[in-house]
Structure formats: C-alpha cells, structure tokens
C-alpha positions as a Markdown table, in Angstrom:
| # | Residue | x | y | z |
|---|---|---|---|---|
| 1 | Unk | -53.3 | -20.8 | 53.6 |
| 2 | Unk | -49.9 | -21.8 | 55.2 |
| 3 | Unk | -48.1 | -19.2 | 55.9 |
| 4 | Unk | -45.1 | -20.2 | 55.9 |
| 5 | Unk | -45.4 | -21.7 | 52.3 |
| 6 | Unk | -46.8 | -18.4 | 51.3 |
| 7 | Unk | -48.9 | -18.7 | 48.2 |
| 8 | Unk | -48.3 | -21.5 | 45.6 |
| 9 | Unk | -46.9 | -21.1 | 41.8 |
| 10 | Unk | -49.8 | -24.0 | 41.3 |
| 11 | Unk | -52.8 | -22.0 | 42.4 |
| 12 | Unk | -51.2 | -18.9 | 40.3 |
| 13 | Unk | -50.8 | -21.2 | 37.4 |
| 14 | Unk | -54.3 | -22.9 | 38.0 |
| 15 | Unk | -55.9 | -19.7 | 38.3 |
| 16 | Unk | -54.1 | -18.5 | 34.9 |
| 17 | Unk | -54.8 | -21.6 | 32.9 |
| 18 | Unk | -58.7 | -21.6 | 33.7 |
| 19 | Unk | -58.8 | -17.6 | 32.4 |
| 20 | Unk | -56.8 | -19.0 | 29.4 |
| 21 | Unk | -59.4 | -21.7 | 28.5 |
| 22 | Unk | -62.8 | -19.8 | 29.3 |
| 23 | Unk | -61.2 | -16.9 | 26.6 |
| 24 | Unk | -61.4 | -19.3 | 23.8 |
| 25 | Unk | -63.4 | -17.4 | 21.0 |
| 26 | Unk | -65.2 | -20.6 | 18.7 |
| 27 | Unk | -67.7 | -18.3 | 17.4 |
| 28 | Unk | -64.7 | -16.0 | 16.2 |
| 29 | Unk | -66.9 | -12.8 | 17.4 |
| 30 | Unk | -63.7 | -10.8 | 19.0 |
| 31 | Unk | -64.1 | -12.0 | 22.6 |
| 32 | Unk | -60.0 | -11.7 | 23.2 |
| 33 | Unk | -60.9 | -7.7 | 22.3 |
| 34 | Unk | -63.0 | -7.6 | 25.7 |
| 35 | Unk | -60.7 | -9.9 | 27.6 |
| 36 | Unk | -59.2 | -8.1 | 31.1 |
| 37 | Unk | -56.2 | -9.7 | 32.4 |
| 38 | Unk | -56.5 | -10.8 | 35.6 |
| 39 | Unk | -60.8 | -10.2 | 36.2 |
| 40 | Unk | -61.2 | -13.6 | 36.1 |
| 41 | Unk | -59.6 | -14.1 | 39.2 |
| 42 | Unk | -61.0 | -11.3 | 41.2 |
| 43 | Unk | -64.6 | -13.3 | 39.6 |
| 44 | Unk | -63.5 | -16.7 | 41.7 |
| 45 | Unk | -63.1 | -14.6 | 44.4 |
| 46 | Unk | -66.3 | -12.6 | 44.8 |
| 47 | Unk | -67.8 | -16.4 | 44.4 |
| 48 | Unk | -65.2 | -18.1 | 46.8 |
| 49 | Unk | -66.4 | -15.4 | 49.5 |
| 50 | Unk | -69.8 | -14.8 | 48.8 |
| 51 | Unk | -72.4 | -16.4 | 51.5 |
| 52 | Unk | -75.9 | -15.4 | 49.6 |
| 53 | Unk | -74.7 | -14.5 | 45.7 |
| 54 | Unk | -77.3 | -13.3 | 43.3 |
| 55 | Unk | -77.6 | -15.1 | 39.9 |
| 56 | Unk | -78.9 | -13.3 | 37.0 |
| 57 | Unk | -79.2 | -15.2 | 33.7 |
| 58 | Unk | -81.9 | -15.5 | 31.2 |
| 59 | Unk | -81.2 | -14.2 | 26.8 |
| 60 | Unk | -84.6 | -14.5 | 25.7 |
| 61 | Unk | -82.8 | -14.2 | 22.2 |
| 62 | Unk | -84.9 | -17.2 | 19.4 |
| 63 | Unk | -87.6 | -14.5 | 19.4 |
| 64 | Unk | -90.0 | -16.4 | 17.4 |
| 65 | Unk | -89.9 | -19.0 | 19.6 |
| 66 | Unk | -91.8 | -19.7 | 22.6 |
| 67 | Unk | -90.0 | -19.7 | 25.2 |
| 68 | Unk | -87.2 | -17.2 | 23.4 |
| 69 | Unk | -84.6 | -18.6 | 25.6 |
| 70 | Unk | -81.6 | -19.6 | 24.9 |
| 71 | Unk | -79.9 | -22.4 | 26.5 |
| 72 | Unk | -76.2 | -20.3 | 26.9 |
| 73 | Unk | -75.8 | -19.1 | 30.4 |
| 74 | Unk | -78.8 | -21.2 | 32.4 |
| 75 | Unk | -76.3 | -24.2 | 32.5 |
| 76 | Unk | -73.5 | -21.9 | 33.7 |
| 77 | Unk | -75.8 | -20.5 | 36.3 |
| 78 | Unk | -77.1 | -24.1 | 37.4 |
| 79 | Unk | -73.0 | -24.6 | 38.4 |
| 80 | Unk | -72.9 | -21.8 | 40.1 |
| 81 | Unk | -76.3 | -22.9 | 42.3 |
| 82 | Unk | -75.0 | -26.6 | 42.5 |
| 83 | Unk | -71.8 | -25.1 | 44.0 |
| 84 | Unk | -73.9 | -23.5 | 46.7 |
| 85 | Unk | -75.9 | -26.4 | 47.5 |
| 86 | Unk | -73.1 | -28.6 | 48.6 |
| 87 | Unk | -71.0 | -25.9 | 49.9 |
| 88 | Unk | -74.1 | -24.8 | 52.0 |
| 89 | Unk | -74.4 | -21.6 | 50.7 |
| 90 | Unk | -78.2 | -19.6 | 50.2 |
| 91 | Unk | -78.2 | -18.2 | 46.6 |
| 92 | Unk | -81.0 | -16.6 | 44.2 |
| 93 | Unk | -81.7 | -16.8 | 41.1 |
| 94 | Unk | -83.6 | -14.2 | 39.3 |
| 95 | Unk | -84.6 | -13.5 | 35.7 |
| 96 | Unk | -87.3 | -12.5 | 33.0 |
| 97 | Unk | -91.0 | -14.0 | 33.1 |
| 98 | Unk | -90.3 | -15.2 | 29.5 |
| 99 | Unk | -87.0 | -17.9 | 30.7 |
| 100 | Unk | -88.9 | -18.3 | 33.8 |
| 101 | Unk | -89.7 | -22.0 | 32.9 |
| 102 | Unk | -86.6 | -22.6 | 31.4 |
| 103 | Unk | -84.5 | -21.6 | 34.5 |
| 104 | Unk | -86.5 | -22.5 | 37.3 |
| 105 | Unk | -86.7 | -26.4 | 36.5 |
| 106 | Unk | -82.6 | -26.1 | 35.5 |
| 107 | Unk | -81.8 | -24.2 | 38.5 |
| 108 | Unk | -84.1 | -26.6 | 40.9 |
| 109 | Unk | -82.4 | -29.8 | 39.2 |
| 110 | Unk | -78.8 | -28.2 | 40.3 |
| 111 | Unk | -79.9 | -27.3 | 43.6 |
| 112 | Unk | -80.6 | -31.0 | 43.8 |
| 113 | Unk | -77.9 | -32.2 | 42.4 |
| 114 | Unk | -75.6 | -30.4 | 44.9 |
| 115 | Unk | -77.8 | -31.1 | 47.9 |
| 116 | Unk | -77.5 | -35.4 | 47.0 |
| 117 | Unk | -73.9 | -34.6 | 48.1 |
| 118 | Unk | -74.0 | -31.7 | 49.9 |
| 119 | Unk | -70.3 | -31.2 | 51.2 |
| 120 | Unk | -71.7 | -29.1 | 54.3 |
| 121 | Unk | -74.4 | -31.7 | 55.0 |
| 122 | Unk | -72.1 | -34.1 | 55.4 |
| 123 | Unk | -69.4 | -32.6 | 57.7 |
| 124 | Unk | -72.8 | -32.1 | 59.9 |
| 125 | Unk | -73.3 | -28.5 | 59.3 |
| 126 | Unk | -76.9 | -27.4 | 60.4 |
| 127 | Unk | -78.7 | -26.5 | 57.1 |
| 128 | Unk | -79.9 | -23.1 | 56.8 |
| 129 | Unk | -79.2 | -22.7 | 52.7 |
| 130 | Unk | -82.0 | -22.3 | 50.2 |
| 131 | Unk | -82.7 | -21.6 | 47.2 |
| 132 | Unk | -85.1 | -18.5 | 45.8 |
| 133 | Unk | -86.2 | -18.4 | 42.5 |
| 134 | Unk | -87.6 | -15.2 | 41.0 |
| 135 | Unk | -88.8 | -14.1 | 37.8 |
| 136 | Unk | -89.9 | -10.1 | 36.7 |
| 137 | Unk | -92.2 | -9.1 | 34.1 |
| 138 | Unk | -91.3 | -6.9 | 31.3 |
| 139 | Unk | -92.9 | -3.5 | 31.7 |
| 140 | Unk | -95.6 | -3.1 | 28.7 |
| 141 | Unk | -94.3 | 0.0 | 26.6 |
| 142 | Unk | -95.1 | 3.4 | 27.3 |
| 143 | Unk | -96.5 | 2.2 | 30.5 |
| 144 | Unk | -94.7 | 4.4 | 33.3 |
| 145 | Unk | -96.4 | 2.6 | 36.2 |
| 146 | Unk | -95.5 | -0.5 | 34.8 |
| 147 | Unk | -92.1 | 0.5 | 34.4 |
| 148 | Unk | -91.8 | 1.2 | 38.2 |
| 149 | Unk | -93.2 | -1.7 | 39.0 |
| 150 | Unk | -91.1 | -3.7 | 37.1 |
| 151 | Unk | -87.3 | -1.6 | 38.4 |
| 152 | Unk | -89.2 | -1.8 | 42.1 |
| 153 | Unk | -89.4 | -5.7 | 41.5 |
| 154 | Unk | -85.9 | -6.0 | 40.2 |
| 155 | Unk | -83.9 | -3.8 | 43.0 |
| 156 | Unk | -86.3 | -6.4 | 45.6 |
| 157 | Unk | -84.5 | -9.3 | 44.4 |
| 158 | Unk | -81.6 | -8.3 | 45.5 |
| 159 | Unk | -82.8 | -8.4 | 49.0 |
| 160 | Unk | -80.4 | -10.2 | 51.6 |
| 161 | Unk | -77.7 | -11.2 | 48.9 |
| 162 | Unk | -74.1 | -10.1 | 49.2 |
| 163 | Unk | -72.9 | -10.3 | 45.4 |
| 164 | Unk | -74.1 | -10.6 | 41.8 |
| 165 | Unk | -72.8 | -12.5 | 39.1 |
| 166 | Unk | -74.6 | -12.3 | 35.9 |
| 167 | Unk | -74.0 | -14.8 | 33.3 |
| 168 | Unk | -75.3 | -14.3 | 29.9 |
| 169 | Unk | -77.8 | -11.5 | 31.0 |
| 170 | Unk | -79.4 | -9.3 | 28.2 |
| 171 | Unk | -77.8 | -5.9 | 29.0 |
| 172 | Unk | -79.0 | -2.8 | 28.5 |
| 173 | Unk | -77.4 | -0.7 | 25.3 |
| 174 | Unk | -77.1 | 2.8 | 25.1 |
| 175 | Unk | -80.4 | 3.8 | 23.7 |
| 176 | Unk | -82.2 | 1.7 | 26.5 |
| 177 | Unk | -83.2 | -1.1 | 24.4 |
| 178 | Unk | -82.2 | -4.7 | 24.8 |
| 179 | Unk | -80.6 | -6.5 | 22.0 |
| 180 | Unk | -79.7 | -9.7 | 20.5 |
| 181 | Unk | -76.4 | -10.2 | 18.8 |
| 182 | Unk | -78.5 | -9.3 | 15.4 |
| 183 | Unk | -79.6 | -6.5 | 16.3 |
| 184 | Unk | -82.9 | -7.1 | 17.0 |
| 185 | Unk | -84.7 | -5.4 | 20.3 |
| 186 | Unk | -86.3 | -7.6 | 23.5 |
| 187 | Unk | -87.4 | -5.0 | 25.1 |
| 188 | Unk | -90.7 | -5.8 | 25.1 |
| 189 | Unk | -89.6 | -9.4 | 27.2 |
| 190 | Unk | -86.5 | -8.3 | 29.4 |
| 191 | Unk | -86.9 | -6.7 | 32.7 |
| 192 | Unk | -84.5 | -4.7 | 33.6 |
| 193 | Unk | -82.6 | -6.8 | 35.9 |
| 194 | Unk | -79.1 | -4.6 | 36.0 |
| 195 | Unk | -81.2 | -2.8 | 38.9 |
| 196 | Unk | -80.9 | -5.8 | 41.0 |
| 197 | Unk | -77.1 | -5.5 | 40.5 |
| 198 | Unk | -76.9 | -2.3 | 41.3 |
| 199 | Unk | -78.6 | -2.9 | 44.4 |
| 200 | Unk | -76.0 | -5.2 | 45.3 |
| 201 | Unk | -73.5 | -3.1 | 45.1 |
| 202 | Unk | -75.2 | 0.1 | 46.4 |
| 203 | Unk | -74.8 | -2.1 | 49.9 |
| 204 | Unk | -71.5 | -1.7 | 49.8 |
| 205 | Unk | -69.9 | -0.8 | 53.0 |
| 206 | Unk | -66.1 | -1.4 | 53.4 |
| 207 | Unk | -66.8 | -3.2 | 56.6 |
| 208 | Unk | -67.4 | -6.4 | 54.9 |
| 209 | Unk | -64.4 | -6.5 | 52.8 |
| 210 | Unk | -62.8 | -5.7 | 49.5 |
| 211 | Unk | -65.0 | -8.7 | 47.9 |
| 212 | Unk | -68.3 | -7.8 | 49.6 |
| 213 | Unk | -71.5 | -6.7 | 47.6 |
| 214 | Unk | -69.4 | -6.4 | 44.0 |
| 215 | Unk | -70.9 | -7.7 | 40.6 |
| 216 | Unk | -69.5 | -9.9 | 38.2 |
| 217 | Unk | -70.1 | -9.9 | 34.4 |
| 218 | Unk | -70.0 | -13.0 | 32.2 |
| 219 | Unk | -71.0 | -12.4 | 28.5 |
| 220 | Unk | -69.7 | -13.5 | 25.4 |
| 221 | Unk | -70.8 | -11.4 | 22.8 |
| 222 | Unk | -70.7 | -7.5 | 24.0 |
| 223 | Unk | -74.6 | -7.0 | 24.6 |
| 224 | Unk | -74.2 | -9.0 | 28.4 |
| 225 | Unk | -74.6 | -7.1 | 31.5 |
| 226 | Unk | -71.1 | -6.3 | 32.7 |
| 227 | Unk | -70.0 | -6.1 | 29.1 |
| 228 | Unk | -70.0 | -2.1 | 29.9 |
| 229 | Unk | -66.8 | -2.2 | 31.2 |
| 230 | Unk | -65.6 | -2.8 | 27.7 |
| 231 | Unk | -68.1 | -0.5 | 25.9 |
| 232 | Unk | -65.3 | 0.8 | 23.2 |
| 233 | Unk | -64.0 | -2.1 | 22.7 |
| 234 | Unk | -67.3 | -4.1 | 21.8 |
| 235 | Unk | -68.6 | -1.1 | 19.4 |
| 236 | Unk | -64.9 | -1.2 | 17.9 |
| 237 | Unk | -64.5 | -5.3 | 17.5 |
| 238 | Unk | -67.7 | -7.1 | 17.6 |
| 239 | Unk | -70.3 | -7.0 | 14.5 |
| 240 | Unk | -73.0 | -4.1 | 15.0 |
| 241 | Unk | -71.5 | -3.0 | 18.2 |
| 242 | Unk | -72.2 | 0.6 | 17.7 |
| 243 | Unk | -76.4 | -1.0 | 18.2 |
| 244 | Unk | -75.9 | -3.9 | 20.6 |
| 245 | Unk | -73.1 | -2.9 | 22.9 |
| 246 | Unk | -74.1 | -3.2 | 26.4 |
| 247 | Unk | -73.8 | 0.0 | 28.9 |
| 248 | Unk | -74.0 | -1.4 | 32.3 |
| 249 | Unk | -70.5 | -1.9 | 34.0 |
| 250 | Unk | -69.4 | -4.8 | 36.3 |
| 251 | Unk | -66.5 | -5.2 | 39.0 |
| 252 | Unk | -65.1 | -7.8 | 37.8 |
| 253 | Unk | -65.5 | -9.0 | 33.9 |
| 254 | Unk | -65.1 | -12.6 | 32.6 |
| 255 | Unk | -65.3 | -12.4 | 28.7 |
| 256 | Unk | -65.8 | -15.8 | 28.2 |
| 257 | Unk | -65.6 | -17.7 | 24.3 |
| 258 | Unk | -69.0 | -19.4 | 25.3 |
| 259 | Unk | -71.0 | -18.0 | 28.6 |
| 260 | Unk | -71.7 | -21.3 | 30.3 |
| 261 | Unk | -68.0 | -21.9 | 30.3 |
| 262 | Unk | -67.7 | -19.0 | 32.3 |
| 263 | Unk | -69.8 | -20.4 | 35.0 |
| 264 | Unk | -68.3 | -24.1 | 34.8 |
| 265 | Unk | -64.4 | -22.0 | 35.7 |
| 266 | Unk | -66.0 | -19.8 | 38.5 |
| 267 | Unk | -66.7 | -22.9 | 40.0 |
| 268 | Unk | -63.2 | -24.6 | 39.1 |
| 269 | Unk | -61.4 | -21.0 | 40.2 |
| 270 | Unk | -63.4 | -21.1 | 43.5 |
| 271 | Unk | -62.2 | -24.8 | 44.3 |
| 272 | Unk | -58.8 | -23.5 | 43.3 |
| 273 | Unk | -58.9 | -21.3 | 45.9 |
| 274 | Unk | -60.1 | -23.3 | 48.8 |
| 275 | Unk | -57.5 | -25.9 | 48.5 |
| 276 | Unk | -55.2 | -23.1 | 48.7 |
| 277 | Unk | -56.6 | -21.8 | 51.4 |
| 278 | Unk | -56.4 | -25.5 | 52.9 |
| 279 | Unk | -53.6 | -26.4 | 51.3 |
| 280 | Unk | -54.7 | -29.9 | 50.6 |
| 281 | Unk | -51.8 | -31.6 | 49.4 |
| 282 | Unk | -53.9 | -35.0 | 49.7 |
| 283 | Unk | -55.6 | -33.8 | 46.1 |
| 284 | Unk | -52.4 | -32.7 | 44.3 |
| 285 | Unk | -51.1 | -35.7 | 42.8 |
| 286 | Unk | -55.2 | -37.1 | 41.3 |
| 287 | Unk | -55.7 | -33.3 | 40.4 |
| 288 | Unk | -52.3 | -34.0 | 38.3 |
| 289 | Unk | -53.3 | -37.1 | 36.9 |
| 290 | Unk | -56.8 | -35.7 | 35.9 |
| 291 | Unk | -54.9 | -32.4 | 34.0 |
| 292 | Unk | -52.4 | -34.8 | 32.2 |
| 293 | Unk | -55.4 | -37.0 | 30.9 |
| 294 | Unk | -57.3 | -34.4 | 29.5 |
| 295 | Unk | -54.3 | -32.6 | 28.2 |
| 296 | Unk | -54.1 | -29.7 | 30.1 |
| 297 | Unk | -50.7 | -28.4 | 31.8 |
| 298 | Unk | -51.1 | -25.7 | 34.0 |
| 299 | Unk | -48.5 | -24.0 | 32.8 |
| 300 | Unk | -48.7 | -24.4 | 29.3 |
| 301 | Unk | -52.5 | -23.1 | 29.3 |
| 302 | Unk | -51.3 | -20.2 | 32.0 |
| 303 | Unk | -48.6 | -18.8 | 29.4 |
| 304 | Unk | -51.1 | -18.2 | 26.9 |
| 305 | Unk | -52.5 | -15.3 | 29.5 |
| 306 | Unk | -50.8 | -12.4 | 30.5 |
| 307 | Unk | -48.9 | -12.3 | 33.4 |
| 308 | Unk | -49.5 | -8.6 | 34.3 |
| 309 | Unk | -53.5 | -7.8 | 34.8 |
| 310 | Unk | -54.9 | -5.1 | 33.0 |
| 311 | Unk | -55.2 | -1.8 | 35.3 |
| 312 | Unk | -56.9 | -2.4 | 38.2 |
| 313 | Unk | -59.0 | 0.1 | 39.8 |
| 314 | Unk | -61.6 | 0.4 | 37.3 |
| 315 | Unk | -64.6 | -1.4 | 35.5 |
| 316 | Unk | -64.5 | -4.8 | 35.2 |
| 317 | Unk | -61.1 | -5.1 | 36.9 |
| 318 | Unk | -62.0 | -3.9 | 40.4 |
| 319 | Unk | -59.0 | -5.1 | 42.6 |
| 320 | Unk | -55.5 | -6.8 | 40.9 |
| 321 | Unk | -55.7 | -10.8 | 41.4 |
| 322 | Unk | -53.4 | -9.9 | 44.4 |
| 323 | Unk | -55.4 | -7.4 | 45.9 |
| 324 | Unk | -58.5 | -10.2 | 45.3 |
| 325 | Unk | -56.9 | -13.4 | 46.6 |
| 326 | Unk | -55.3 | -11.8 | 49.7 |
| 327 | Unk | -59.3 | -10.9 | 50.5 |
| 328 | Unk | -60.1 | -14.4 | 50.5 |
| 329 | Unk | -57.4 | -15.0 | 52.8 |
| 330 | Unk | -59.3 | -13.2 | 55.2 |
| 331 | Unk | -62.8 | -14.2 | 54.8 |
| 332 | Unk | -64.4 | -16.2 | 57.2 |
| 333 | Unk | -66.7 | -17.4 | 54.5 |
| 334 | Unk | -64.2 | -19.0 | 52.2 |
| 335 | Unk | -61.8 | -20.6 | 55.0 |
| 336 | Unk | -65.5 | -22.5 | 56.1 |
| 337 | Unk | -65.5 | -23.9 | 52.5 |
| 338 | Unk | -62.1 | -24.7 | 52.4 |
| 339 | Unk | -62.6 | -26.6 | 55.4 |
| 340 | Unk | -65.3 | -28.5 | 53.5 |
| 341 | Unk | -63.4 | -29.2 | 50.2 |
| 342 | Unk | -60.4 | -30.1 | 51.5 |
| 343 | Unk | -60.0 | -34.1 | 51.2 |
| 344 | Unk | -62.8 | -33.9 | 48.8 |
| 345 | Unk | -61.9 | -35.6 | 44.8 |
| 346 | Unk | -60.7 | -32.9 | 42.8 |
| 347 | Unk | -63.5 | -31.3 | 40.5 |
| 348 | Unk | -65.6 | -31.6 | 43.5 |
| 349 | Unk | -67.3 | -28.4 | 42.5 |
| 350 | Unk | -67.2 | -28.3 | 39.3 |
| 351 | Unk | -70.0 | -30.1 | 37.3 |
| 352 | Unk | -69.5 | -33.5 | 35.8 |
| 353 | Unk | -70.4 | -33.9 | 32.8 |
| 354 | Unk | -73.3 | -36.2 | 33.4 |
| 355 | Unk | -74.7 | -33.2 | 36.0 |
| 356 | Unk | -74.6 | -30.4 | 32.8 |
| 357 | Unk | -76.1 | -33.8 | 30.2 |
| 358 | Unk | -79.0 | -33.4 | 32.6 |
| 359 | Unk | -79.0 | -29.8 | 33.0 |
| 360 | Unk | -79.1 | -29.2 | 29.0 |
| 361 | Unk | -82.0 | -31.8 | 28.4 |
| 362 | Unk | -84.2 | -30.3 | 31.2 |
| 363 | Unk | -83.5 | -26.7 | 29.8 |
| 364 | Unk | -84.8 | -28.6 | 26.2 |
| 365 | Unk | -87.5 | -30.0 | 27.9 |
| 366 | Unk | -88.9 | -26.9 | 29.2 |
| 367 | Unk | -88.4 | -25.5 | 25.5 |
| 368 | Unk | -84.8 | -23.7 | 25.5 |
| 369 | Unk | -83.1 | -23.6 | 22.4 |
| 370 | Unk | -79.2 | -23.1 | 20.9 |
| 371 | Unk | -79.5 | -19.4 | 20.2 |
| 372 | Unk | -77.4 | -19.8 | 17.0 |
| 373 | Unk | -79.1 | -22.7 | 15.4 |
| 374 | Unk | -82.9 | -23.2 | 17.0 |
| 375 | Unk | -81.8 | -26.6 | 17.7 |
| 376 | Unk | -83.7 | -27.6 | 20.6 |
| 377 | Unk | -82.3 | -31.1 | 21.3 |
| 378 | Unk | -80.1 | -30.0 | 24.2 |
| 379 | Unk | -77.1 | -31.3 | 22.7 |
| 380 | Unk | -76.1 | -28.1 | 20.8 |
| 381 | Unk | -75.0 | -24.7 | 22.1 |
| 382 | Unk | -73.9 | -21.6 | 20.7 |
| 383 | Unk | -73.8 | -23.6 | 17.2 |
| 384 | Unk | -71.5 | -25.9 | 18.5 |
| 385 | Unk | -72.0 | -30.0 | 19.4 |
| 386 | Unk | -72.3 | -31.3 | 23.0 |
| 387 | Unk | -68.4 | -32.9 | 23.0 |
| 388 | Unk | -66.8 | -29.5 | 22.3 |
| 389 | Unk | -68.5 | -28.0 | 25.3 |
| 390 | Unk | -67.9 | -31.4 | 27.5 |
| 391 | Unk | -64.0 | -31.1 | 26.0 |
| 392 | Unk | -63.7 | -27.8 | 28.1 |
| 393 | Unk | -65.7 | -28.8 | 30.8 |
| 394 | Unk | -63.3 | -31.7 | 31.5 |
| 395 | Unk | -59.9 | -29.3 | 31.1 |
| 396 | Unk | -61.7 | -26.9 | 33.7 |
| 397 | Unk | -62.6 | -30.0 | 36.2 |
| 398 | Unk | -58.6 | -31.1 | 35.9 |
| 399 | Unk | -58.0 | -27.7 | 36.7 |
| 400 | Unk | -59.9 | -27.1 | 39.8 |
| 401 | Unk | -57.2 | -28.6 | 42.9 |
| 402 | Unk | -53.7 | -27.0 | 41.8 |
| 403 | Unk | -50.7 | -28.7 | 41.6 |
C-alpha cells in the first residue's frame, strides 16, 4: 500500500458495500439480528493472509434424501478453493462422509478452474499448492470409541493449515445435537468438525500475526458453526432458536442472507484488498464501469452499513477492520498476491458466473439438493431461482477492484 496515499476511501467503501450486499436477508429468517459491523472485513483478511486455509462446509440437511446435502455453502466453498488455485495457495477441504460426493467433485472442479488460469502459474511461480480433500464419519451413537475416533479424525484435518473458515457448517447446539433449521437432529451424519477449528486456532502463537490461525464463520440461519458468537441473538430472533442455535464461536462472523454469497464476497473482499495493497490504479476505471453496469455504487451500498464496527475484542469480531487491514499490510503472504492481482481484470477472483453454472450442476449431479425446496436441478438455492443468486454474484464481481 502507498504510503504516502495512506489508505483509500474506495477500498473502505468497497469493503463496506460487499458486507452491505452479503447481509441481504431473502429468506426473511432475521439474519440483520446476527449481523456484526465490521467482521466481514476482519473475514477478507484472515483469507487475504492465509497461505494454507481450512474449509469446512457440508449441511447434510434434505434428510430423506440420499445424499442429505444441500447445495448452500459447497458453491461458496468451491470460490474460496478456486481463489487458492490461481493465487497459488495449498487449501483443505474437509467435511461429513454423507456430502463427501457432493463436495469432493465441486471442490476438484474449482481447483481446476483456478488452476486453467492460475495467476501464480503464470507470473512463473514454482507450484507447490494442492489441494486435500477429507471427509469424517459420523460416530455411531452411544459408541465412545467411535466417538474418539471421529474428534481424533477431525482435530487431524487441521494439520498444517493456518486458518479456518467455515461456510454453511452444521454447528453444534447446546444440547450437543446437530440441527436443521426445523429442528430436526443430524447427529447421527455430522462429524464433529468444530474440533478441526479449534485446532486451528489452538496454534495460535502471536508470532505469526494478529490474522494467523483465527476462524471464520459463515452461516445464515443461526445453527452454522461460528453462529455462537451470536448465540442470544439467534435464540431471541430466528424461529426455534432456543433448539437450533449453534454454540461454537468464531473470530470473525459473516452473517450472510444466503451462505454461498458469503464465500463469492470473501473472495471479492480479498481482491479488494490486494489492489490496495498494490494500489493498482490500472483496474479502477473497468472496476467503475463494471459497478455502474450492474447498479452498484460503492457508496450507496456502503451507507446502508454501519460505519462504526460492533465492539471489537470479542466473538465473531476479533480485531476492528482497522486493527485487521493494518495486519494485511504486513503480511508477506498477501503483498505476494497483490503482486499477482495487480494488472489482472477486475473480478479476477471472484467467480464468474459461468464458473458457479458449473459448480451448481456438478453438486446436482452428484445428488445435492436446494435445502428449502428438494429441487435438485442445480438451478435453485435456498428456495430462490439461479438469476437472483447470479444478480448478487455480479454486484460482488463489480465490487472486487475499488474505485
């Protein structure tokens, strides 16, 4: 970042406007009750600075389906692994046995999609990224054994990864059971992943950073992992809280109107953030262009948000978005992918809308489902239609370079 421009109104805007439009609520379930000023963009920066992050998806909600999964949250973790693959970043994915086939052959077609143009391959960085997929069993109940086995095979995946974001992850509630937004229990086909989380961030030195080993929570119901942080406000806003509130806390929550869109601004906040950090005024004026054709200012969308954050300091708001963004400035990590976004077409990192067509009808093809409907065409999600999702996903690509 220049220093002697100091940091730009656009990136602050940007930054604002993308929080603004992943906090729409569709479904009308309460989300802006859970909403935390300001986590969003401490969220882009665990990402922006990560060099191995851990993925943990997988809502094995249809439960008289086979597979149960639902196809919220594997197309906003395939952004997240497509950003790594051109960036040149390692990442793993991890969920239940049950999504297994579901997220395996979306995640593989992202880490393909990103390696085709890999930004890193083609500044003629060595390649040492990769991709690990791994999936846990569901202890059998009453089994203690099995239950070992199961936490001992969650805490493993966390092996040699630096953060965790977790995007539409069944959480655990209060009683230890795993819930859908009915009410209904999964225990009997979630493994309990939050371990691998808090592995992550039992690894937590200080010597890494501010942004090192923390854990980001994207849900948008109240029964995600993460959605701890928020714990009275989901049993006091969403239907059947008191049952289906999640208990398991995050650094950094992104309460998002629809969980995929959470991933798709990660990615958009990330790319914010490296053309800051590059200051790459060669992508301001298309970045404008793209924003004004899909109706999107900046500004306008950033008003809607809060200036101040909520307190930092505390779950789901770890550091203030200042406290966050000046930690990026000092990551070697995130200056090597600003070097490799800068005088790249805005949106760069952020999925087109052909890359998520193809995501969605792989994860229908390998039998996920809209977990509101049972639709299983891969052109609805979360009971809405394909164009208001791509509608978003075009106002988040405009917003990726700031202007």
């Amino acid at each position: 970042m220049a220093a002697s421009r100091g940091r730009s109104r656009a990136m602050d805007a940007a930054l604002r406007a993308l929080e603004s439009v992943t906090a729409q609520d569709p479904g009308k379930r309460g989300v802006g009750h859970l909403f935390l000023p300001g986590a969003f963009v401490g969220a882009a920066c665990v990402l922006a600075a990560s060099k191995h992050p851990l993925v943990l998806t997988g809502f094995p909600c249809r439960l008289a389906d086979d597979p149960p999964t639902e196809n919220d949250g594997p197309a906003g973790a395939a952004a997240i692994v497509r950003l790594c693959a051109r960036l040149g970043k390692s990442v793993t994915v991890a969920t239940d046995a049950c999504n297994e086939d579901v997220v395996s052959k979306v995640v593989q077609l992202a880490w393909e999609q990103g390696q085709a143009d890999s930004l890193a391959a083609g500044r003629g960085e060595a390649s040492g990224s990769a991709l690990t997929m791994r999936a846990v069993a569901a202890a059998a109940a009453g089994d203690e054994a099995d239950a070992a086995r199961a936490l001992r095979e969650s805490r493993a995946v966390a092996t040699g990864c630096d953060a965790a974001i977790a995007i539409e992850r069944a959480g655990r509630a209060a009683d230890g059971s795993y819930r859908t937004m009915r009410g209904l229990r999964m225990d009997h086909i979630v493994a309990p992943l939050g371990a691998a989380a808090e592995a992550v961030a039992a690894a937590r030195d200080g010597s890494a950073g501010p942004l090192s080993c923390r854990v980001v929570g994207v849900g948008d119901g109240g029964n995600e992992m993460g959605m701890g942080a928020v714990v009275d406000q989901v049993r006091a806003h969403i239907a059947l809280g008191e049952t289906v509130a999640c208990v398991e806390e995050c650094d950094f929550l992104v309460a998002a109107g629809v969980s995929n869109w959470g991933g798709w601004a990660l990615c958009a906040g990330a790319e914010a953030l490296f053309r800051e950090l590059a200051r790459d005024e060669s992508a301001y004026a298309a970045a404008d262009a793209a924003a004004a054709e899909a109706g999107m200012s900046a500004d306008a969308a950033a008003a809607a948000v809060p200036a101040a954050p909520a307190t930092p300091g505390r779950p789901g708001l770890a550091l203030s978005p200042d406290e966050a963004i000046a930690a990026v400035c000092t990551s070697e990590e995130a200056a090597r992918c600003a070097g490799l976004v800068a005088g790249s077409a805005p949106g760069v990192l952020v999925p087109s809308e052909a890359e998520e067509v193809a995501v969605m009808a792989a994860a229908a093809a390998a039998g996920a489902r809209d977990g509101i409907t049972g639709d299983q065409s891969g052109t609805m999600c979360d009971g809405m239609a394909w164009s208001e999702h791509a509608a978003v996903l075009h106002r988040l690509r405009a917003l990726g370079a700031p202007v």
